[in-house]
C-alpha positions, 0 to 999 in steps of 0.5 A, a space after each residue: 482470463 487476462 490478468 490486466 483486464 481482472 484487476 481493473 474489474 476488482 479494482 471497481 468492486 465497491 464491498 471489501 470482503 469481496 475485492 479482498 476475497 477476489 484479490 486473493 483469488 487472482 493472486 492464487 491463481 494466478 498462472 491461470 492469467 494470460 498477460 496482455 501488455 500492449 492493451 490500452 484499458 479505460 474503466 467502465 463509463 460512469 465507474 470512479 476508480 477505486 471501488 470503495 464502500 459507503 464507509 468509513 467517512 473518508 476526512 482530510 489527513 488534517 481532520 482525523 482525529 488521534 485516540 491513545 492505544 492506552 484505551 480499547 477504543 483509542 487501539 480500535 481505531 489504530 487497527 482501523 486506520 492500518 486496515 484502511 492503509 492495507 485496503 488502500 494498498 490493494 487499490 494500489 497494487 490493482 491499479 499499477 497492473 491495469 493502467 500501465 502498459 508496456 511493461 515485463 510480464 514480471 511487472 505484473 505479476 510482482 504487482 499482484 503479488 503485492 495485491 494478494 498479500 496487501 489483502 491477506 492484511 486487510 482480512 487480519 486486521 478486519 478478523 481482528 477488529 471483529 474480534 475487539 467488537 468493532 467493523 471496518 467503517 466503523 471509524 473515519 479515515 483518509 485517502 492519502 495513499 489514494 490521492 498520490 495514487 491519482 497524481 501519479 496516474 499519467 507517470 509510471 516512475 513517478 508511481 514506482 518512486 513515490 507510493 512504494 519507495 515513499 508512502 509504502 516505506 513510511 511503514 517500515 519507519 512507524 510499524 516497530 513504534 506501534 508494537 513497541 507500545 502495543 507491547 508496552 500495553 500488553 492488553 491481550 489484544 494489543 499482543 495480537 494486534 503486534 503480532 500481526 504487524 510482525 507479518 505485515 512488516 515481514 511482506 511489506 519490505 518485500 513490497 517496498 523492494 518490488 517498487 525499488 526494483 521497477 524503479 531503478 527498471 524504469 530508471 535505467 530505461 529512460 536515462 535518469 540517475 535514480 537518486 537525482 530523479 527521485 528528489 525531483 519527482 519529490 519535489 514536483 509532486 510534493 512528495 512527504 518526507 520521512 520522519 526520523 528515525 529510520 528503520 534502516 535495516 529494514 530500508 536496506 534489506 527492501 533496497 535502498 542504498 547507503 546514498 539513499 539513507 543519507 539523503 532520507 536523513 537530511 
């Protein structure tokens, strides 16, 4: 089977636990995929893109409310908007295989990689949401991720330099916070739920470091100066800034240079 063509199929499927079953399965397997770079693919008439269930409600940012992890509730909902970052990062990953074309065959395959363990994610965040009496749906959520993902659609730089580099490394920032008080709590299922993230931050640098990589690909290929390009790219789509402080090893470790850091900070 052609691997591009694949995600594109599983990216339309609307049911979790089979886009996040599948995924894994592509990922498992995926020296059995033929890599077709120069094909032009379209979704299905009639299909939006991402594939995604009735629930959760999907609000603006703006509209989702903030519980504290202090309470089970306030720590459900938590998980839940994490797991809902991690289904949103599967979509990404999907999405970069399919729609772009000409590109290395490593590109796809770092891509996938990226997919099968974003849905590794999802199932244990989903597993642990179960276990704490709640489902994914169970509360509402947003599309940020999603929505830098369709102003991207038409620019591959932009995609490389602004979900992973940019909305993917605001998690190395913010993971260590939420287990330093998911530790604080020291709730049973708070530990678990910090140890979890032990893993998800471990991978995520790698994912962050996939996107620094093509980036600074793509960069070379078309003549730009990747620091110069990234705030302009920042600037057009308006592009968050990250909110101090930094996890700077973290950063460095999946790519970012010294310049990088500086700039970031400022």
């Amino acid at each position: 089977m052609e691997l591009r063509q694949r995600a594109l199929q599983v990216l339309c499927l609307t049911d979790p636990e089979q886009k996040s079953a599948q995924t894994l399965d592509m990922y498992v397997h995926a020296a059995q995929f033929s890599i077709d770079a120069q094909a032009v693919l379209a979704p299905p008439p009639g299909i939006d893109l991402p594939g995604r269930p009735e629930r959760p409600v999907l609000l603006k940012h703006t509209e989702v409310g903030r519980r504290s992890p202090a309470t089970p509730e306030g720590r459900a909902v938590l998980m839940h908007a994490i797991a809902h970052i991690e289904f949103n990062a599967i979509n990404l990953a999907l999405d970069a295989i399919w729609r772009f074309e000409d590109m290395p065959g490593p590109f796809y395959l770092d891509w996938l990689r990226v997919a099968g363990e974003e849905a590794k994610h999802f199932r244990l965040l989903r597993d642990h949401l179960r276990d704490m009496g709640h489902d994914y749906g169970d509360f509402p959520a947003h599309q940020g991720l999603w929505t830098m993902c369709e102003k991207t659609a038409g620019d591959i730089v932009a995609r490389m330099a602004l979900v992973p580099r940019t909305l993917e490394a605001r998690g190395l920032d913010a993971t260590p916070l939420i287990q330093k008080k998911l530790r604080h709590i020291g709730a049973p299922d708070a530990l678990a739920a910090a140890a979890i993230l032990d893993i998800i931050l471990e991978e995520e640098i790698g994912h962050v470091a996939i996107g620094n990589h093509w980036y600074r690909w793509l960069c070379s290929r078309d003549g730009h100066e990747p620091l110069t390009h990234f705030a302009e790219l920042t600037r057009v789509y308006e592009a968050p800034r990250p909110k101090p402080p930094l996890n700077e090893a973290a950063r460095r470790a999946a790519g970012f240079s010294d310049e990088e850091l500086l700039w970031l900070n400022h």
